[in-house]
MMTF fields as JSON, N, C-alpha, C and O atoms, coordinates in Angstrom:
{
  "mmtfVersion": "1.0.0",
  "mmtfProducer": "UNKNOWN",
  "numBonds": 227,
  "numAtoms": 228,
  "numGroups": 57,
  "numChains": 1,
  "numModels": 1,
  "chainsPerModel": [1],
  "groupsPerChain": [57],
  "chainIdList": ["A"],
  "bondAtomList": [4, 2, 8, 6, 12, 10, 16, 14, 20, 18, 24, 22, 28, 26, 32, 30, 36, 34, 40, 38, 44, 42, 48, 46, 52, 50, 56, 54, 60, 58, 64, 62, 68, 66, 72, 70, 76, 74, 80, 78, 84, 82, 88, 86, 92, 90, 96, 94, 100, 98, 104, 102, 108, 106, 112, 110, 116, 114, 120, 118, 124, 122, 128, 126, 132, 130, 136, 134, 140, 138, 144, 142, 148, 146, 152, 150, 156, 154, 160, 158, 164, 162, 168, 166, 172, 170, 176, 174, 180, 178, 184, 182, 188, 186, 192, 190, 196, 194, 200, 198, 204, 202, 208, 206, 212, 210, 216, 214, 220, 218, 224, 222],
  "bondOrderList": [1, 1, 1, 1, 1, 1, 1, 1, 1, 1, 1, 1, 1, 1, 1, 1, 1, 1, 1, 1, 1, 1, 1, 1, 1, 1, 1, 1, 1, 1, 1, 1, 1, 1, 1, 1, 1, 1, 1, 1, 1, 1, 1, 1, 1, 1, 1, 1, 1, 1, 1, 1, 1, 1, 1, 1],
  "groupList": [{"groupName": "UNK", "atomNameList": ["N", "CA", "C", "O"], "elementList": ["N", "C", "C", "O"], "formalChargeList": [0, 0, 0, 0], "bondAtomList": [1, 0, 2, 1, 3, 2], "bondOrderList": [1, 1, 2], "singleLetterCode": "X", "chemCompType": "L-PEPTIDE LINKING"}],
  "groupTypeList": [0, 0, 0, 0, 0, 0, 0, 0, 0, 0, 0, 0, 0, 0, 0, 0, 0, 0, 0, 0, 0, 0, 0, 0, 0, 0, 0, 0, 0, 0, 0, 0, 0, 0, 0, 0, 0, 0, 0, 0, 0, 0, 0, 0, 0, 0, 0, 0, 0, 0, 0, 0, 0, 0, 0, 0, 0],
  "groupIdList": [1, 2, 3, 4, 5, 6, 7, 8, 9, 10, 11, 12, 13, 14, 15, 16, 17, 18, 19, 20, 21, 22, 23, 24, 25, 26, 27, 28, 29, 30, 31, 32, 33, 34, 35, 36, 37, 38, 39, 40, 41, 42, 43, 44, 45, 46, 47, 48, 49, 50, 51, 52, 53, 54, 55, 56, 57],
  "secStructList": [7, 7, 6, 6, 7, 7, 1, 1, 7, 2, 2, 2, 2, 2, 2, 2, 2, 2, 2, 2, 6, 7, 1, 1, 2, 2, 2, 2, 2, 6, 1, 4, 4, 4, 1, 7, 6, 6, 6, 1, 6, 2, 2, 2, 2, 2, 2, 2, 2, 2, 2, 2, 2, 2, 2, 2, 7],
  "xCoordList": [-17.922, -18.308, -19.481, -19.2, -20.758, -21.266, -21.241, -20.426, -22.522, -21.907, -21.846, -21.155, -23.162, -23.337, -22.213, -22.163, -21.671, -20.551, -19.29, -18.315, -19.309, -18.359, -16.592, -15.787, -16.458, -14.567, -13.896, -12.771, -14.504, -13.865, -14.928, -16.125, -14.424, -15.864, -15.435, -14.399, -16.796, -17.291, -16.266, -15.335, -16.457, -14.891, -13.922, -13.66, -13.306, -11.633, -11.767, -10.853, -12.894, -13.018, -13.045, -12.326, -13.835, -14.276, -12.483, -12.009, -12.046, -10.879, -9.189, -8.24, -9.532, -8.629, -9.097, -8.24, -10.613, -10.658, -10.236, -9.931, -10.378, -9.883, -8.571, -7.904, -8.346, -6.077, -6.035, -5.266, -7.086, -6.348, -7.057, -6.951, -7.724, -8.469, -9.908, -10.473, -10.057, -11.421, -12.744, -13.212, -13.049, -14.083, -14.947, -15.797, -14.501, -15.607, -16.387, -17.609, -15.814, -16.288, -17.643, -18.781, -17.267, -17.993, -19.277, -20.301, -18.924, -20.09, -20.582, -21.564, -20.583, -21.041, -21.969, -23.095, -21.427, -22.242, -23.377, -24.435, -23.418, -24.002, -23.803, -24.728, -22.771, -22.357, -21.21, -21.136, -20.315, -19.171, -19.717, -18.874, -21.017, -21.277, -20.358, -20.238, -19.735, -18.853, -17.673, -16.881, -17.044, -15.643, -15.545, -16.185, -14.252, -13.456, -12.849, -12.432, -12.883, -12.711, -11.116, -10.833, -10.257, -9.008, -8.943, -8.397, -9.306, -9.18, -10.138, -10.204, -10.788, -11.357, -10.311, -9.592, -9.212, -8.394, -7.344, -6.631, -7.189, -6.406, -6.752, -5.806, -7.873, -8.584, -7.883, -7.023, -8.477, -8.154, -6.991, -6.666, -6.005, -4.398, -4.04, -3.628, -4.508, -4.541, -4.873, -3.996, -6.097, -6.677, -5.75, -5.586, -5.083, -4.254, -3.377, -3.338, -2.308, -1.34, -1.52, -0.908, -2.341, -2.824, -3.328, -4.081, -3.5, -4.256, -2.568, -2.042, -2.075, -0.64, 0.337, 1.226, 0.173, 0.947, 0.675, 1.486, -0.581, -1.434, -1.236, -1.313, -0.913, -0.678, 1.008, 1.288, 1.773, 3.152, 3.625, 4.427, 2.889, 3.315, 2.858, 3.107],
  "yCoordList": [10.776, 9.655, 8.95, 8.452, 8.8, 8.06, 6.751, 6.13, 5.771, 4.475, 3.391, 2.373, 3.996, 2.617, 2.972, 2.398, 3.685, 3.904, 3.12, 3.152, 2.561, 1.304, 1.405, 1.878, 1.128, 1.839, 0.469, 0.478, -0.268, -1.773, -1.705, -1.451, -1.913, -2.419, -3.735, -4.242, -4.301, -5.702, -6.093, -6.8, -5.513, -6.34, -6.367, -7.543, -5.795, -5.756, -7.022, -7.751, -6.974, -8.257, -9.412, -10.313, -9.867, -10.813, -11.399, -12.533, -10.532, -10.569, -10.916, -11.697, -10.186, -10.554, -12.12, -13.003, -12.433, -13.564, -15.022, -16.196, -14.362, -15.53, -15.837, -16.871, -14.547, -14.382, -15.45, -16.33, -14.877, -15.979, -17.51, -18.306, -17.397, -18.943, -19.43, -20.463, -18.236, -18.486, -17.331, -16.54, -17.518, -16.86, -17.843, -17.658, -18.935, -20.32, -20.581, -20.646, -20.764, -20.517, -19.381, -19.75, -18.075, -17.239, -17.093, -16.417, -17.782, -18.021, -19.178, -19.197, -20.196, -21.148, -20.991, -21.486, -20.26, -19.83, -18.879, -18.976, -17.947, -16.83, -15.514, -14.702, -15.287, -14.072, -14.273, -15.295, -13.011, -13.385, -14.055, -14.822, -14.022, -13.884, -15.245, -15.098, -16.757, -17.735, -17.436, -18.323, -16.283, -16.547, -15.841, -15.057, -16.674, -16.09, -14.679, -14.029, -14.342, -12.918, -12.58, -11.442, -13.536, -13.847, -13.717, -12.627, -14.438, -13.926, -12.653, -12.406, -12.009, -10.639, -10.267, -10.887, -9.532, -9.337, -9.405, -8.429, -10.697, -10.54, -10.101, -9.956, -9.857, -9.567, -7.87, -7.391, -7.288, -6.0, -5.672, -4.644, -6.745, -6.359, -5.506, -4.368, -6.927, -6.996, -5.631, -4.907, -5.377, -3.872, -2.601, -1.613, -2.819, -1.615, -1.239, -0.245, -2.79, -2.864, -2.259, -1.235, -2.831, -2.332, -1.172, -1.262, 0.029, 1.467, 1.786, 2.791, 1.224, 2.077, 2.052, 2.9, 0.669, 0.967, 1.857, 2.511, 1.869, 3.038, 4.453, 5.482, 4.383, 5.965, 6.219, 7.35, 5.567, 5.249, 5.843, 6.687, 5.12, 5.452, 6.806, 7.346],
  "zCoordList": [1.477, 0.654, 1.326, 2.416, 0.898, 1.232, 1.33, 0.648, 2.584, 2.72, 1.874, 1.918, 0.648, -0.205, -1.521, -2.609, -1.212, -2.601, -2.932, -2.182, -3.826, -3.837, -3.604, -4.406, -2.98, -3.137, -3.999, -4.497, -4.03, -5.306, -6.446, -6.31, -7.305, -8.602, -8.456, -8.027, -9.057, -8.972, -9.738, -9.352, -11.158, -11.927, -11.306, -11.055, -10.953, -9.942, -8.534, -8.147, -8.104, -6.616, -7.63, -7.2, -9.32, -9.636, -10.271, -10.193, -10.679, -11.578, -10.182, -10.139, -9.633, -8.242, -7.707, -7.686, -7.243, -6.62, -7.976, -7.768, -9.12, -10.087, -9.956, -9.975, -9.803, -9.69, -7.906, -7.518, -7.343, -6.064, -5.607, -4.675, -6.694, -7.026, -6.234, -5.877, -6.219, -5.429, -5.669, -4.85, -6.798, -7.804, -8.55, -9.421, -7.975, -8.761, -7.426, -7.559, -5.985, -5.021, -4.802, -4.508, -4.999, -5.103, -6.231, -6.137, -7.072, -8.36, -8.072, -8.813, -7.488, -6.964, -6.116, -6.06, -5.444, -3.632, -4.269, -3.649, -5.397, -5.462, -4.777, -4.751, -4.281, -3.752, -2.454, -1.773, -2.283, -1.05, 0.185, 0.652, 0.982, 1.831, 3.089, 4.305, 2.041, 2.279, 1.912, 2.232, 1.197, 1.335, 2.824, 3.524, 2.86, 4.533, 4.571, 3.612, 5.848, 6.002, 5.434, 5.059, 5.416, 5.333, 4.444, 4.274, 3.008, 1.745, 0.978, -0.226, 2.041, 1.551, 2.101, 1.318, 3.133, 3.051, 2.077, 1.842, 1.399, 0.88, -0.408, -1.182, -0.821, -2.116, -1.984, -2.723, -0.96, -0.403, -0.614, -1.208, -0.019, 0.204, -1.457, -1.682, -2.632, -3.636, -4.362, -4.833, -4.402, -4.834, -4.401, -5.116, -2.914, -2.736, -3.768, -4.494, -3.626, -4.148, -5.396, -5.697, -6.174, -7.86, -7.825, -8.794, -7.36, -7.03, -6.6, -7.079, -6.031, -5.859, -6.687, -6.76, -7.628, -8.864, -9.812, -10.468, -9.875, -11.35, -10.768, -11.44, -9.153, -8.975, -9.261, -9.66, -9.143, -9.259, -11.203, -11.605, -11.775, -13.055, -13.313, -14.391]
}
């Protein structure tokens, strides 16, 4: 896989950081570069979880 290849789409980080309340933050700022590493984690945690349910069914 190359490095610039996305393993999240933009919809799924924009739609997750709304679910964890901090996507007005990010549209505010103009891009992640201010959210905390802590809630990209947990954005992450998030995306697993949902990729392991869709493989589940």
């Amino acid at each position: 896989m190359s490095r610039n290849s996305k393993l999240i789409s933009e919809n799924l980080k924009e739609e997750i950081a709304r679910e964890l309340g901090v996507y007005e933050q990010v549209k505010q700022d103009g891009g992640w570069s201010n959210v905390s590493s802590k809630t990209c984690g947990n954005i992450v945690t998030k995306a697993i979880e949902i990729a392991n349910r869709s493989v589940e069914k």
